[in-house]
C-alpha positions in Angstrom: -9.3 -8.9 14.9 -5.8 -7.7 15.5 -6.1 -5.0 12.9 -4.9 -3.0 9.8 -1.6 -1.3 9.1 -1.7 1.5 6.7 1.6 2.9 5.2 2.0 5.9 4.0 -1.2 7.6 5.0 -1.9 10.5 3.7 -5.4 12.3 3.2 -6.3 11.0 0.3 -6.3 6.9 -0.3 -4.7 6.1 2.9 -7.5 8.0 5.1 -10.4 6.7 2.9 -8.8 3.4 3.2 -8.1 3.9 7.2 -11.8 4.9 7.3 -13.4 1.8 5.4 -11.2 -0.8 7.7 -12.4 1.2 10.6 -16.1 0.7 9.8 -16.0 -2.6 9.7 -14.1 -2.8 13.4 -10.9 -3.5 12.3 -7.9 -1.1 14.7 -6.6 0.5 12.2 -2.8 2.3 12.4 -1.7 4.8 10.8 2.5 4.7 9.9 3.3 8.0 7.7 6.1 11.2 7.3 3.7 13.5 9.4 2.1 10.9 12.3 -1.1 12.2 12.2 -4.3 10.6 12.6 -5.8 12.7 9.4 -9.1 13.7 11.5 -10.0 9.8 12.7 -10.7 8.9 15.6 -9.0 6.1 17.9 -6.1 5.2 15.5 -2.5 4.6 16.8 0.2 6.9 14.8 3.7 6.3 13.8 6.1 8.7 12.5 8.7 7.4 9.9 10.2 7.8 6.5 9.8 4.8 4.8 12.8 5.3 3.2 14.4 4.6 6.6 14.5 1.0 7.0 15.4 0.7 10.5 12.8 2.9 11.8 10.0 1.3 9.2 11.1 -2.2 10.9 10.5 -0.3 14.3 6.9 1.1 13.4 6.1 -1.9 12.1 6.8 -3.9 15.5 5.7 -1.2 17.8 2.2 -1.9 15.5 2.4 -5.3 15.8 3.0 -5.0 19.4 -0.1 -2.7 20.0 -2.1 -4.9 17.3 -0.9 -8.3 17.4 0.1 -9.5 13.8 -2.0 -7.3 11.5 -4.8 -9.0 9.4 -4.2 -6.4 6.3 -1.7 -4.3 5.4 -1.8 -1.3 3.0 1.5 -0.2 1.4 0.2 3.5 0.4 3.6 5.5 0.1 5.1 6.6 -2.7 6.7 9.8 -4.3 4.8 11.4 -7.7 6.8 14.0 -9.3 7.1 14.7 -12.8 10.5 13.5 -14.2 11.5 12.9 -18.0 14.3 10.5 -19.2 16.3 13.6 -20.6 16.6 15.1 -17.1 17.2 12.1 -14.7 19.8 11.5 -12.3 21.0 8.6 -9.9 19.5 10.4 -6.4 16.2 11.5 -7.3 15.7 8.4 -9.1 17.2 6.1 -6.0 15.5 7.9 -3.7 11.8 7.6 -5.5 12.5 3.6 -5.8 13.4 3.5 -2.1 10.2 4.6 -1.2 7.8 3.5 -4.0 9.4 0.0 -4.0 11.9 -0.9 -1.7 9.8 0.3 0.9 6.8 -2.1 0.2 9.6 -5.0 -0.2 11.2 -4.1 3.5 7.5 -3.9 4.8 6.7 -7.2 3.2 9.7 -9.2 4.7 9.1 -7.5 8.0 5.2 -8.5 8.3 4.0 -11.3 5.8 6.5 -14.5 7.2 4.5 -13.7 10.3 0.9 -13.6 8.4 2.1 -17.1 6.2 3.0 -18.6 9.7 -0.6 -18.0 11.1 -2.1 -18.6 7.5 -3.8 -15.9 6.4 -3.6 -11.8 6.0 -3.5 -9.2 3.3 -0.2 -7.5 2.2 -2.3 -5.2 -0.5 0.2 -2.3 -2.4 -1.3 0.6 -4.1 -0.2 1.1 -7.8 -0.6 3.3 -10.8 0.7 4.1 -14.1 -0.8 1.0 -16.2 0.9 2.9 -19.4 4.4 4.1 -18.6 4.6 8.4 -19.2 8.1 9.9 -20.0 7.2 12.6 -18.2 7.1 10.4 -15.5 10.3 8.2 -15.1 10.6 7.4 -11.4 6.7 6.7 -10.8 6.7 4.8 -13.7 9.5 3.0 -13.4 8.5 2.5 -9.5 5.0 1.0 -10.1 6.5 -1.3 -12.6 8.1 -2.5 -9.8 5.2 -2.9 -7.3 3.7 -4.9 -10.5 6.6 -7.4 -10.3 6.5 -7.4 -6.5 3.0 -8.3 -6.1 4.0 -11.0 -8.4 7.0 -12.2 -6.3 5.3 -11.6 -3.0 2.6 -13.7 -3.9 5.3 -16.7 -5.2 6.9 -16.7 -1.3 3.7 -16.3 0.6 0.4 -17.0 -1.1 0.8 -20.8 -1.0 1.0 -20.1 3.4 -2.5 -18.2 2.7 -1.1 -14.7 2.5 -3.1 -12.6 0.0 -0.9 -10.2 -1.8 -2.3 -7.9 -4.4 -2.5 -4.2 -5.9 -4.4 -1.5 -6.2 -3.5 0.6 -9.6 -5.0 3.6 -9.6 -4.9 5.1 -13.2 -5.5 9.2 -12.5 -5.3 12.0 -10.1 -6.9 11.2 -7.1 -9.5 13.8 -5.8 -12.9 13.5 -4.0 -16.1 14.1 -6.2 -14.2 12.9 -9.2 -13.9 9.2 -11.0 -10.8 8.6 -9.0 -12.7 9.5 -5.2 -10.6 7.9 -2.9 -13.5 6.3 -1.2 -14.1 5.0 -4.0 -10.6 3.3 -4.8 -10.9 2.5 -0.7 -13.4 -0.3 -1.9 -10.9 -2.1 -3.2 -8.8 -2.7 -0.4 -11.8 -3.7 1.4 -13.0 -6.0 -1.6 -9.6 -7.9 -1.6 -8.8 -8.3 1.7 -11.9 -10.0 2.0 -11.8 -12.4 -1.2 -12.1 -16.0 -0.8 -8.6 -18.0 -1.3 -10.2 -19.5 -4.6 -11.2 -15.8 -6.1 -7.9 -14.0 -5.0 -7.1 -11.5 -7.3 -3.2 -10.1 -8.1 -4.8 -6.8 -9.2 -7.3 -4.7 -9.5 -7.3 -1.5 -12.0 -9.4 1.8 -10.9 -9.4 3.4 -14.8 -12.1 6.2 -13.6 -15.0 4.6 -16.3 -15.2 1.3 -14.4 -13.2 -1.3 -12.6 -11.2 -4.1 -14.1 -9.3 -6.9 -12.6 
């Protein structure tokens, strides 16, 4: 299995999510601000900003290197800060779509022509915000566009057998609650593994039950 990719891992989705790929023998890396490997045990590290696209491209070949051309790959990063329309400007706002989208896109170009030339992989994005909140412009805005990129993604590369789909998670994340991240780590898992003929563009985590 040449493995999973996880960007943006942080201890919360992207270590629950590191976790359930692991169990099931996938290598797993782990590309993120901090490189850490968050407590877990034989996972390769990479530290970048996502926002830096010449040193995401570099992560993501050193992986592929270590790995081979991963089987999955979780785009986890984003930045969630409260923000209304009456207080925005250009650089916060261009910096929170740099990361919560352009990132994923960058990713995407660098890894799925690879995956659509072997015929299959996972390029799975985590999302949120199913109801746009004006007190939260830039997250909003930026999962609005991981909706439309899922939907792009999966014009270019799902007829070469590339799955690409979303995660939206609709609340604060935080173990012991309805949004546990080992719960919302199922998923992943869930989607990665669905037959060509099931594939599903998205799947919502709305606390009271799941909903594709």
């Amino acid at each position: 299995m040449p493995g999973a990719v996880i960007i943006g891992a942080g201890p919360g989705i992207g270590r629950s999510v590191a976790r359930r790929f692991a169990r099931e023998g996938l290598p797993v890396a782990l590309v993120s601000r901090t490189g850490t490997a968050l407590d877990l045990d034989g996972v390769l590290t990479y530290k970048v900003d996502v926002a830096d696209e010449d040193r995401l491209r570099e992560a993501l070949d050193a992986a592929s290197a270590d790995l081979g051309t991963p089987d999955v790959v979780v785009y986890n990063a984003a930045i969630i800060r409260p923000d209304t329309p009456g207080e925005a400007s250009a650089r916060p706002q261009l910096e929170a779509w740099a990361v919560n989208v352009v990132g994923a896109l960058v990713a995407a170009a660098h890894v799925a022509p690879a995956m659509a030339r072997r015929g299959s992989g996972s390029f799975l994005i985590t999302g949120g915000m199913p109801e746009p909140k004006a007190g939260y412009v830039s997250l909003s805005l930026g999962k609005a566009g991981v909706r439309t990129l899922v939907e792009l993604l999966d014009q270019e590369y799902g007829p070469s057998g590339v799955h690409v789909a979303s995660v939206t998670v609709a609340g604060p994340v935080a173990p012991g609650t309805d949004f546990d991240p080992n719960d919302i780590a199922e998923h992943y898992w869930r989607l990665h593994t669905q037959p060509r003929d099931g594939w599903e563009r998205e799947v919502l985590h709305a606390g009271g039950g799941v909903r594709a």
